[in-house]
N, C-alpha and C positions, 0 to 999 in steps of 0.2 A: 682611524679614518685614513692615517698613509697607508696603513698596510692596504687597506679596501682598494684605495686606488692604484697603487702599485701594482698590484695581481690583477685588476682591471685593463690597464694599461697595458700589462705583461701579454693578458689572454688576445687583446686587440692586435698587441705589434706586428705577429707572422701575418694575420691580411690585409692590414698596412700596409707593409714591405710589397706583398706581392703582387695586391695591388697597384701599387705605385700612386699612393693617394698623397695628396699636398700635406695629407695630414701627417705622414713620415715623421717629418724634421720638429713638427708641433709635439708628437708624441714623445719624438726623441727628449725636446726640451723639458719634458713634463718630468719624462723618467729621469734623468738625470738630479733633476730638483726633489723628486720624490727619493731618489738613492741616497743624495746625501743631506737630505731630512733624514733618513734610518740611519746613516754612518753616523750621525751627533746625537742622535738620542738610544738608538740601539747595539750598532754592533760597528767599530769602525770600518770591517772588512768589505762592509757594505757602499764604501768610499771609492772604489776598484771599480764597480758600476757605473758609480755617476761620473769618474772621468771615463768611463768609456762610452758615455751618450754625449760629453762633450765631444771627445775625438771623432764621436760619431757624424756631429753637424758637420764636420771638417771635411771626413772624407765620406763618401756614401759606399763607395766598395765594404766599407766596415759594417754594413746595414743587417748582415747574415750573420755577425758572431754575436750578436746580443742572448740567444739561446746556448752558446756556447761557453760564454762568459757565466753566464749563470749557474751552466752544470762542476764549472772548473772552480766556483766559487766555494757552492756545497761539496766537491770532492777536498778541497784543498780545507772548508774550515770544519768536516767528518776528520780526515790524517789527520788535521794538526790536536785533534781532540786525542787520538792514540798516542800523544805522549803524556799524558797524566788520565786523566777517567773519562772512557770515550764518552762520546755524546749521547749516543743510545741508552749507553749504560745509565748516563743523568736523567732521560727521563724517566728512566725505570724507576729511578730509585723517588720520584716525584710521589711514585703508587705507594711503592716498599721500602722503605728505608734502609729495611734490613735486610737488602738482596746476598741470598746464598752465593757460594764463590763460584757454583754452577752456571747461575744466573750473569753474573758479573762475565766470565767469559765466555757466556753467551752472545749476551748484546755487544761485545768487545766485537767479535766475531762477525755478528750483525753487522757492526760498522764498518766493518772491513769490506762485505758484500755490500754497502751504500757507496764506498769508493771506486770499487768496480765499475757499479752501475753506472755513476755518474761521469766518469773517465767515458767510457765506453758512449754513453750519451752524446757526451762532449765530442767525439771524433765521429760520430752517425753524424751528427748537425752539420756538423763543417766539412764532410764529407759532400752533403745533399744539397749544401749551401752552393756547392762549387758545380755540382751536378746540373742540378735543375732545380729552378725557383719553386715549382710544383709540388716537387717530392721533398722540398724543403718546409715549404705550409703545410701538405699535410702529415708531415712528419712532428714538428714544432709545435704546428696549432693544434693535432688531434694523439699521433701514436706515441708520442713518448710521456704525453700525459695519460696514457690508459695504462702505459707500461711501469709509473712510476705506481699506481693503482693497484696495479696486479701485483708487482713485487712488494707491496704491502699488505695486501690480500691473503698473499700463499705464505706470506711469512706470521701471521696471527693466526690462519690455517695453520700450519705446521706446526705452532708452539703449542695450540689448543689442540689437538689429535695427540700431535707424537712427543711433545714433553709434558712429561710428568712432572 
């Protein structure tokens, strides 16, 4: 049920923000309580979040790096997974247990294009943030969620065509 509303609240935030609804500061409060509800029972990293919906209430300029924070979040706990058996790798091995060493530096690999992305993600935002509120929503609210899509697309594509 946290995760539900989490990703709810997540999908809400960018027209929030842009619209400049009262609701802002309610949402912020929400996420926050929802973030570290997952930091105690899921993943601490997720602790990072909810003091940044506190800081958030504090200051409002901080209103545009909530997408930012989130991409730097998944880049940072993708790397920290490349120093023992990346992340990707673990879910693979969820299918196969007994993934080939082919396999293994494969999704190694993989994971390394999930740090890119998300890096790259991370400075689009904060970029658009700074830009224009506009091109911030619909950057936030629509194209980096089609792009996160696609790059998971052409990557199932490409492993079912061209590996064998």
């Amino acid at each position: 049920m946290v995760r539900i509303l989490t990703f709810l609240a997540t999908l809400a935030y960018p027209f929030l923000v842009v619209m400049k609804s009262n609701f802002t500061l309610y949402i912020a409060t929400i996420l926050a309580i929802l973030w570290f509800i997952r930091a105690i029972f899921e993943n601490r990293a997720f602790f990072v979040l909810g003091v940044f919906f506190i800081s958030l209430m504090m200051f409002d300029d901080a209103k545009f790096l909530y997408p930012v924070m989130v991409n730097l979040l998944f880049c940072f706990i993708f790397l920290y997974s490349l120093k023992g058996e990346a992340i990707i790798t673990k879910f693979a091995r969820l299918k196969d247990k007994n993934l080939p060493n082919k396999a293994v530096i494969y999704t190694r690999n993989l994971t390394k294009i999930w740090i890119c992305f998300f890096m790259i993600n991370a400075i689009v935002t904060l970029i658009f943030g700074f830009i224009d509120e506009r091109l911030w929503l619909i950057y936030c609210g629509f194209v980096s969620y089609v792009l996160v899509f696609l790059l998971f697309v052409v990557e199932i594509l490409y492993r079912k065509f061209f590996i064998k």
